[in-house]
N, C-alpha and C positions, 0 to 999 in steps of 0.2 A: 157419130158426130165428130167435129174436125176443130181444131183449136186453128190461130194465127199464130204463125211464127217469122219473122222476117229479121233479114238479117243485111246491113247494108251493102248495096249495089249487088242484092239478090232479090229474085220476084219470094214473093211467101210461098211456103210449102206448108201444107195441111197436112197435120199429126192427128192423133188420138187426145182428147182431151180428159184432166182430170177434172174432181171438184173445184180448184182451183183455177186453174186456166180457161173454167166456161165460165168463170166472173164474165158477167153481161157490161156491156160497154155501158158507160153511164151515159150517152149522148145516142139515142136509138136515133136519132135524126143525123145526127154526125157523120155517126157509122153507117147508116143507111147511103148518104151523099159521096161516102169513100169506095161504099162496095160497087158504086154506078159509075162510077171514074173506071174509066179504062188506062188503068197505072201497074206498075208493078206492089204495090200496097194494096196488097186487098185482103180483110180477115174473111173467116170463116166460121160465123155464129149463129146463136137461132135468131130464130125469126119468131118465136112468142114473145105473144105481148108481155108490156111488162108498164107497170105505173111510171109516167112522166115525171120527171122532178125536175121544178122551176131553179133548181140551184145553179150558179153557174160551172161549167164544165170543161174539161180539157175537147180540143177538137181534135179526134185522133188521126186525120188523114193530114194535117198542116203539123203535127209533133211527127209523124212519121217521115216524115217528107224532112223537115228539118233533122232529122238524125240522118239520114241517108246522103243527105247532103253536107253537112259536119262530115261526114266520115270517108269523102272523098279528097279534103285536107290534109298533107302525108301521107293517103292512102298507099299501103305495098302491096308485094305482087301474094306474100301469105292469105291475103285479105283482112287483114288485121291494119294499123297504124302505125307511120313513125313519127307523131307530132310533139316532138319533144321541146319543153320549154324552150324559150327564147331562137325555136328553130323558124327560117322563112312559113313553113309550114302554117306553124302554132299564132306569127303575127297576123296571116290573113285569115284565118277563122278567126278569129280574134274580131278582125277589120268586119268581116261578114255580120259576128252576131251584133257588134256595136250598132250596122245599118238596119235591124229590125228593130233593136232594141229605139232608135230612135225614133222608127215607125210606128212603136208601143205610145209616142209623146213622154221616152225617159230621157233627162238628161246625161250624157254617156260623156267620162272624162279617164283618163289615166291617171294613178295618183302615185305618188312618188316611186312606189316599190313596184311600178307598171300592172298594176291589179284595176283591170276591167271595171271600173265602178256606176253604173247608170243609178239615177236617183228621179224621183217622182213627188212631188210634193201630196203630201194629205189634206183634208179639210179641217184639222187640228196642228199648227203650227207648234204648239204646246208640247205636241205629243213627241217620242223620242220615235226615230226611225225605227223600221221592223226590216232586218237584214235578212236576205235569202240569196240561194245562188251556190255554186261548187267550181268546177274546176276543167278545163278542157284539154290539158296537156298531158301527154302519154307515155310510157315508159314506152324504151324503144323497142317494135316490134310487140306493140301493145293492142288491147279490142277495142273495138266502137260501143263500150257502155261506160268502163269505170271513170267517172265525173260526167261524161258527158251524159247520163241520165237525168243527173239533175241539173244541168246547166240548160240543158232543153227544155226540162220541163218548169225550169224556174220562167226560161223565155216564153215559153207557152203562158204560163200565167200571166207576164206583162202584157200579151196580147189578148189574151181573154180579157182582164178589167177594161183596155183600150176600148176594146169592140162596144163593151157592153157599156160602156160609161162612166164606170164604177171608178167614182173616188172614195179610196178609203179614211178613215180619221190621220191611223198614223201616216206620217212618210215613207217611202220606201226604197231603199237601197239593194238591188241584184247588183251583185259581185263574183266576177271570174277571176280566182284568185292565181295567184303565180305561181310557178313553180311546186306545184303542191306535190308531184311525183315527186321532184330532185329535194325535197325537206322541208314541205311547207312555208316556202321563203317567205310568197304575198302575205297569207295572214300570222304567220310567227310574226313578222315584220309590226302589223298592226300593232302587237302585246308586247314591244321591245323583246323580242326574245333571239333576235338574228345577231350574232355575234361579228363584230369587224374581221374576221379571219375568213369567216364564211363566203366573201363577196370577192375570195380570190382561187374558188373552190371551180377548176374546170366541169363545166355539165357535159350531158350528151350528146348534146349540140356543139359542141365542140366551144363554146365562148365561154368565157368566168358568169358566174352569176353579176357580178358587177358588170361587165360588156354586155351582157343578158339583158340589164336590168335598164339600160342606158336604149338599147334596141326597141323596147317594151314604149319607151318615153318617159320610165320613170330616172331618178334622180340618186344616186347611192351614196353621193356625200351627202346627202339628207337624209338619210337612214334613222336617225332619232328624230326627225319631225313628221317623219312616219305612223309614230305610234297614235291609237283615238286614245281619247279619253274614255274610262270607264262607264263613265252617265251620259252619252253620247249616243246610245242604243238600247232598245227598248227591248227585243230579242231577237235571234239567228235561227232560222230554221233551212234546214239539209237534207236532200233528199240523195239517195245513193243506191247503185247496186249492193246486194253482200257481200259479195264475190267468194263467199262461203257455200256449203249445200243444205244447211238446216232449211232454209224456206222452202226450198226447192224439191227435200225431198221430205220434208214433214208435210209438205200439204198446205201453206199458208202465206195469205197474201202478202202481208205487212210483218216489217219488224220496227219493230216499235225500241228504239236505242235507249239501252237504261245508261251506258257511256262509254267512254272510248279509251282506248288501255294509252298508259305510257309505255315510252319508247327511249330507251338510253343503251348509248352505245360506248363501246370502250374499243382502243389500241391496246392489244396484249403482246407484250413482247416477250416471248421467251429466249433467254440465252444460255448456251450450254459453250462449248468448245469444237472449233472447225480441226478436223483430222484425217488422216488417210484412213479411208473405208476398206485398206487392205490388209495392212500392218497394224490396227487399233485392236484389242483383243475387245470381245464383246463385254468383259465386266470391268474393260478401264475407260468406258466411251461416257463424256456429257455431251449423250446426242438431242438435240433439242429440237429435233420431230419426233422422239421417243415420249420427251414430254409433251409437247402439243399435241399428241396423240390423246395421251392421259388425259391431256386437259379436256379436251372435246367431249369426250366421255365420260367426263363430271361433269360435266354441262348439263348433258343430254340426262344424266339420272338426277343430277337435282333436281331438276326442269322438272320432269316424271315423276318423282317419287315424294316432293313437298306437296303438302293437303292444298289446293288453291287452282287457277285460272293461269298460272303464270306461263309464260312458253321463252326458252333462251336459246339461241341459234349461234354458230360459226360459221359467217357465211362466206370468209373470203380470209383464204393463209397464202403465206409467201414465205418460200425458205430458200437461206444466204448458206453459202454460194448458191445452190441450187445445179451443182450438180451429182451427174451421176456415181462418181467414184470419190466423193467426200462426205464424210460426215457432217449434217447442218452444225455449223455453231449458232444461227439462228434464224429464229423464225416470228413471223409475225402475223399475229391473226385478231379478226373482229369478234367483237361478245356484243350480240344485242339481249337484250331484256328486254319481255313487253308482260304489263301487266294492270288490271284495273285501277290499282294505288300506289302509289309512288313508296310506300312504305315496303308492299312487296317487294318491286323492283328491289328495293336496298336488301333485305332479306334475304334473295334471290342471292343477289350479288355479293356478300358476304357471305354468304355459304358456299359457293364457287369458289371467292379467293381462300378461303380455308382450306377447301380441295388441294387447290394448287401451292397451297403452303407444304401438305403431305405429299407431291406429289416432287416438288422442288427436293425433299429431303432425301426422298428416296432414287431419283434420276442424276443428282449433282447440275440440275439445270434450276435458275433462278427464273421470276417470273415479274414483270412492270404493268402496271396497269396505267392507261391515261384516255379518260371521258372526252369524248369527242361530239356527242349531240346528245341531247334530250329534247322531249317535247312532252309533254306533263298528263298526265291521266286526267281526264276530266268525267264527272257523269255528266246526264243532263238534266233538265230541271225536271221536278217531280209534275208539275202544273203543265208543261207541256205534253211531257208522256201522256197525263189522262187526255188531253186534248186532241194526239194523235188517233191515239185508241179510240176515243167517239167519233172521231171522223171516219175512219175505217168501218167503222160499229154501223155507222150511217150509212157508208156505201154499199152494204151488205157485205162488206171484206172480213176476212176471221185476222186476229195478228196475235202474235205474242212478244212480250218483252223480251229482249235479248241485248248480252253486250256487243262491241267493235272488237273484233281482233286488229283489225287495222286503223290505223292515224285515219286520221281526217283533217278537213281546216276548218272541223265545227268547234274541235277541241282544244285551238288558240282562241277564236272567239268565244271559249265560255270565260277566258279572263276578263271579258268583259260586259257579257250579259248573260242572260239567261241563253242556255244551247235547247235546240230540240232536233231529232232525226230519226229519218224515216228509211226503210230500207224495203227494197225491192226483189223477189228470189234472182238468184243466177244461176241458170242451167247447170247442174251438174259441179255449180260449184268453181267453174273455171274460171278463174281472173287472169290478168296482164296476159294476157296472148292471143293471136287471133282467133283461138274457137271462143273466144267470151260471148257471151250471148245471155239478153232478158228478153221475156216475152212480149208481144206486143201490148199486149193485153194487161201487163204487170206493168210497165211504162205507162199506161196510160192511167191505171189505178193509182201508183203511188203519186201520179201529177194532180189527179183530181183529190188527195188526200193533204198533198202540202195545200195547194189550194183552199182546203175547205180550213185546216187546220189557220191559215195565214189571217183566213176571215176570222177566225174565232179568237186569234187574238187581239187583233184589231178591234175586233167589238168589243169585249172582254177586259180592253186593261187602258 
């Protein structure tokens, strides 16, 4: 038996399938209409019968089709992506999805921080809006899944209720947030969290985020009327690749997001004394790559060796003069922290500068610390977790709860409603680069799951 695997501006290749990957399409008419198209989309499932369900459904051969067509948008020659915020790229997929989204009957605007906003009225004006949607910009030399699974399948949803008729109680808000690779600008933005220094911070795209933000249509000396208000939303639900391997190689369809870790980062400066690398005898030297050595290496055993979840990275030094026949007098390197509670994170990070307190003593190099971003651990709400999990339960999907190693822009919007998030396996675990890849069949599971989940709050609250 042969599973679908497709990958964009590739025809599908038939693999071996597991328990997981022969999940049956929920739409046997759907998939039947896809497999009769002579396109390069086509899966490969059974053909036993299987009981009909009147629910509504993702339609796999118009989500397919729309991914493959997102992902000609920056496409490079790796076959992977360069649609990096505020890049021409990133504005007309942008321009693209606002034209379906208008075909859904949503009203689609730019709102100050240029964050993609379409809105749909309910048949409860009372009711506070129900937010969904992620993210379509890509680190550069990035895959065709991370955000873009859920921004698909959030649009797939706005066209399913279209089709069908279906007005729901609450209002509805899909949202393609900005900049969510370069620091979650669009929804930091929403929760005041975007600092005035930030909006001079050059992106990959080569423009500041404020030029970025100006490109977008949105408006960056309005930066504080940016923010919603708290009671303005009802709840946010996210549907994402993992871009980890536990789904993928545990066996299981769904991840069910218990929350998403903080993220704080710091400028570490160490300085020692710049001197001849020839005439310096080795024990009269404050070489200050001798210490950032050390330091790295307390990093990496805190990290390891504290009871916890927490993970701390060096991911970028630089050392003065920086050449080859001088001893650095200094150097400068990143400290991130990521960790489920913000309390961690501090734990973490006091245990680190202690390090480097013994580490200063013993090299005659001094050591500065100065915080440069955060973005705050958030869990999600307990009431949607169960509500993921029966949706899944319902599809016949297996899932288990698990945390985010990575940010999201679900975890600014939990400052102000309730979060919920769904996660989808990624082959092998690979993110940000061209071999990223979900399966078809997982894209179209977790669409039909935010879907079912989206109804249930709606009904529900």
């Amino acid at each position: 038996m042969a599973r679908s695997s497709y990958a964009p501006g590739h025809a599908i290749v038939p693999t071996m399938m597991n328990r997981r990957q022969f999940t049956r399409l929920t739409s046997v008419a759907a998939a039947g209409a896809w497999l009769r198209k002579t396109n390069p989309l086509r899966f490969t499932y059974s053909t036993r019968k299987t009981e009909r369900s009147e629910r509504l459904s993702a339609d796999p051969q118009r989500l397919g089709e729309r991914i493959q067509t997102l992902a000609t948008f920056g496409a490079n020659e790796a076959g992977g992506i360069d649609r990096v915020a505020f890049s021409d790229a990133n504005i007309e997929a942008l321009d693209w999805c606002a034209g379906h989204l208008r075909s859904a009957d949503f009203r689609v605007e730019r709102d100050l921080v240029g964050n993609l906003v379409a809105r749909k009225v309910g048949s409860d004006a009372s009711l506070n809006p129900i937010m969904f949607g992620s993210h379509i910009d890509s680190v550069p030399g990035g895959g065709n899944y991370d955000g873009q699974v859920g921004s698909m399948g959030a649009m797939e949803i706005a066209t399913v209720l279209a089709d069908a008729g279906h007005m729901t109680r609450h209002p509805l808000e899909l949202v393609f947030f900005t900049n969510e690779e370069g620091g979650k600008t669009g929804s930091r933005a929403l929760v005041g969290e975007v600092a005035p220094f930030e909006l001079d911070i050059e992106t990959a795209s080569g423009y500041t985020i404020r030029e970025g933000l100006r490109r977008l249509g949105g408006n960056p000396d309005r930066l504080a009327d940016a923010q919603r208000d708290p009671d303005s939303l009802g709840a946010f639900l996210e549907l994402h690749v993992e871009q980890g391997a536990v789904l993928d190689q545990d066996d299981i369809d769904i991840g069910v997001v218990e929350g998403i870790v903080g993220i704080t980062r710091w400028t570490v400066a160490v300085e020692g004394m710049t001197n001849h690398a020839g005439t310096t005898p080795m024990d009269r030297r404050q070489d200050a790559m001798v210490g950032a050595a050390r330091f790295i290496t307390a990093v990496h055993r805190v990290a390891r060796d504290t009871k916890g979840r927490q993970v701390a990275t060096v991911g970028r030094l630089e050392a003065e003069p920086g050449a080859p026949n001088v001893i650095p007098g200094r150097v400068v390197l990143t400290l991130e922290i990521r960790d489920l509670t913000m309390d961690g994170i501090q734990s973490t990070f006091e245990a680190i500068r202690a390090r480097s307190a013994d580490i200063s003593e013993a090299s005659g190099v001094t050591f500065s610390f100065r915080q440069f971003y955060i973005s705050r651990a958030a869990p999600t709400d307990l009431r949607l977790r169960d509500m993921i999990e029966q949706s899944a339960q319902d599809r016949n999907l297996s899932s288990i709860r698990m945390p985010s190693g990575a940010g999201h822009d679900a975890q600014s919007i939990a400052l102000l409603c309730p979060v919920g998030m769904i996660f989808v396996p990624s082959v092998r675990g690979i993110s940000h680069a061209p071999e990223e890849r979900t399966e078809a069949t997982d894209i179209v599971n977790g669409t039909n799951v935010l879907l079912d989940t989206l109804l249930a709050i709606d009904e529900s609250t």
